[in-house]
N, C-alpha and C positions, 0 to 999 in steps of 0.2 A: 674155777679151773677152765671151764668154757672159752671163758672170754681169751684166755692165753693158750689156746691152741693158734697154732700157725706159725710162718715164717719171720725172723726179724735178720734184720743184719745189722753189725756193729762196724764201722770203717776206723782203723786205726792208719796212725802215720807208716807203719808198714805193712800193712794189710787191712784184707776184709774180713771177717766170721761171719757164717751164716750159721744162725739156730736155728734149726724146726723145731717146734711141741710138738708132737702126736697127741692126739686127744686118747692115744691107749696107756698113757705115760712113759713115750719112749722118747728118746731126742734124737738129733741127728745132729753134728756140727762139721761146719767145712770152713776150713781156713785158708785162704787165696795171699800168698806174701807179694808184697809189691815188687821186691827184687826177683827177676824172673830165674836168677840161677838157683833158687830155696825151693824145695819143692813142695804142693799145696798136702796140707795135711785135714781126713776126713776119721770121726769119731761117732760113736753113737752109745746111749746106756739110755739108765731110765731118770724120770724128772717127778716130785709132785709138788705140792705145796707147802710152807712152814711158815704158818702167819700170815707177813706180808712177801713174803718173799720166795723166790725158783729155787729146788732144793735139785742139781743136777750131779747124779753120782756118776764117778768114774770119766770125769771131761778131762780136754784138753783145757791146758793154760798157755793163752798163746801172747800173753806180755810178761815182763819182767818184772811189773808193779813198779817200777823207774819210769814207763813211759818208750820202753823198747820190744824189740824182738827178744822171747822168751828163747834160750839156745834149746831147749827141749819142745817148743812147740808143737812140735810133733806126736812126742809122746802122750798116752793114756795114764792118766794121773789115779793106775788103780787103788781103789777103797779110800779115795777120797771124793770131798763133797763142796761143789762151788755153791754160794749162795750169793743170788743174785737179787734185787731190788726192784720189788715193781710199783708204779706206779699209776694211777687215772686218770684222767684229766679232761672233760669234756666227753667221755666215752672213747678218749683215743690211749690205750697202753702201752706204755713205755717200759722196760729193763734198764738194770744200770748192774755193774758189777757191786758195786754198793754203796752207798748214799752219797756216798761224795766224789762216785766216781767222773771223770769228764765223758768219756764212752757211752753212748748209749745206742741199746740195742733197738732199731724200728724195726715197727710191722711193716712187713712189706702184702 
């Protein structure tokens, strides 16, 4: 859980998300849309671990799973749970929304 404390950012074709991990098991997420009339949307709950993967309760879902802008990206997806994909590789950790996602989230 160490190792995925910190910031990563995920760049999609209309926007950016930025995750924090708190290393107290909180998160923070800020979504920046590329179209400047949409306005940015900021979230936070709590995250830990499940196996291999980020267990983040109560997030935003800010695509459509098409490859678009989700029309509720804004909203808090209460008492639900995103599980996200991580990855190692050289000591460098990577996210993914899940295993086959094309998105991934870098440490910044």
């Amino acid at each position: 859980m160490k190792d995925l404390v910190g910031t990563y950012v995920a760049s999609y074709k209309f926007g950016d998300e930025q995750l924090t991990l708190g290393a107290d098991g909180t998160y923070e997420q800020k979504f920046t849309p590329r179209d400047k009339t949409l306005k940015s949307a900021v979230n936070s709950g709590t995250w830990d671990i499940e196996g291999d993967r980020v267990r983040l309760r109560d997030p935003l879902v800010v695509h459509d799973f098409y490859g678009d802008i989700s029309p509720k990206y804004g909203e808090k997806k209460t008492g639900s749970v995103s599980l996200l994909q991580v990855s190692s590789t050289f000591g460098t950790v990577s996210i993914r929304a899940s295993a086959n996602a094309d998105v991934e989230y870098k440490k910044h």
